[in-house]
C-alpha positions as CSV (number, residue, x, y, z in Angstrom):
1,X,62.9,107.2,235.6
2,X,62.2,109.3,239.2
3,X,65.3,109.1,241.5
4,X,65.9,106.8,243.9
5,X,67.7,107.2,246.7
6,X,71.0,104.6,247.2
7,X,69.0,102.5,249.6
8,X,66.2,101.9,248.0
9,X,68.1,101.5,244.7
10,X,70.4,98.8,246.9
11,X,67.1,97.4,247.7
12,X,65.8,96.6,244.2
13,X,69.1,94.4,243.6
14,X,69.2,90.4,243.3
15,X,70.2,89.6,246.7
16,X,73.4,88.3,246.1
17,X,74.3,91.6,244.0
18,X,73.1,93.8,247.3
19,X,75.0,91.9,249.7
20,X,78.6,92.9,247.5
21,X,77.4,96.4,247.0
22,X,76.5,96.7,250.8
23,X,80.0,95.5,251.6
24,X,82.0,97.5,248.4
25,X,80.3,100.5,249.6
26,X,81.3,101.1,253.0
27,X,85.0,99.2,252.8
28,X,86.4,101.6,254.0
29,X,84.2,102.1,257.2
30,X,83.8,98.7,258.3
31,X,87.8,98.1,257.9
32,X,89.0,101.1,260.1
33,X,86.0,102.5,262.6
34,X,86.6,100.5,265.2
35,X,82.9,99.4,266.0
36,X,83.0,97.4,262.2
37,X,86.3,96.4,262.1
38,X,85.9,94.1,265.3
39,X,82.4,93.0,264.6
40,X,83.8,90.8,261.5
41,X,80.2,89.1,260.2
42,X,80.3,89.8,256.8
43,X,76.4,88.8,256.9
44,X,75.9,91.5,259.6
45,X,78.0,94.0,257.6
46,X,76.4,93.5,254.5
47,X,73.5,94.5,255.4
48,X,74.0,97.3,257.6
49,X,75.9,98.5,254.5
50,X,72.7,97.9,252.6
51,X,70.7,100.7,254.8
52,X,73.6,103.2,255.5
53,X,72.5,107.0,254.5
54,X,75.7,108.6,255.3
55,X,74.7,112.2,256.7
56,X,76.9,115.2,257.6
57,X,76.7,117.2,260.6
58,X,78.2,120.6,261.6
59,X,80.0,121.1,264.5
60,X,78.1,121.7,267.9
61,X,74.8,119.7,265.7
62,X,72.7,117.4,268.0
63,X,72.1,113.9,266.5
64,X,69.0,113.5,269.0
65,X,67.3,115.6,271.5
66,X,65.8,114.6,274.4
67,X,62.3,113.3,273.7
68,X,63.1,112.3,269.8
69,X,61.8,108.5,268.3
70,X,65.4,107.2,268.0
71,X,64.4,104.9,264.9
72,X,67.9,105.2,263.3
73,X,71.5,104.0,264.4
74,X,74.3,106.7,263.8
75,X,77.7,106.2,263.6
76,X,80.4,109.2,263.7
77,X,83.3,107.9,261.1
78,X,84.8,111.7,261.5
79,X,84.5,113.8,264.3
80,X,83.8,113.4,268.1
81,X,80.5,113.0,269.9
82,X,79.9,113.8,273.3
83,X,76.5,112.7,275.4
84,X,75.2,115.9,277.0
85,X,73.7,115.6,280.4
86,X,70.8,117.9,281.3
87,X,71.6,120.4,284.1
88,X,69.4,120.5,286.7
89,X,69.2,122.8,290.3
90,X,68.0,121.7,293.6
């Protein structure tokens, strides 16, 4: 069998099997980051759980630059991420 990657894997479950794995997965998340933990749909949660792909970035990494298709919502769980605003003269 070729590897699948977790979301599609998650993906090829009955849907009542992928809605507890969405939520099992990422407990921990939506109980203590504080975006999840006051959102409180378990519908909602579920399947955002279903299509996380947690990544890891280095310190000082971008998560966008300007100009980038922004097709994907990223959520810092460790960390702190900052908005850089372009400097410009007159």
């Amino acid at each position: 069998m070729a590897h699948l990657g977790m979301t599609k894997f998650v993906e090829l479950l009955p849907p009542q099997v992928r809605t507890a794995v969405g939520l099992f997965m990422h407990k921990k998340t939506f109980r203590t980051h504080p975006f999840f933990s006051r959102l409180g749909n378990k519908r909602i949660l579920s399947e955002i759980g279903q299509r996380f792909c947690p990544m890891f970035y280095n310190s000082g990494s971008y998560l966008y630059r300007q100009g980038d298709d922004i097709n994907t919502f990223k959520v810092v769980t460790k960390g702190i991420g900052a908005f850089v605003m372009p400097l410009y003269e007159n």
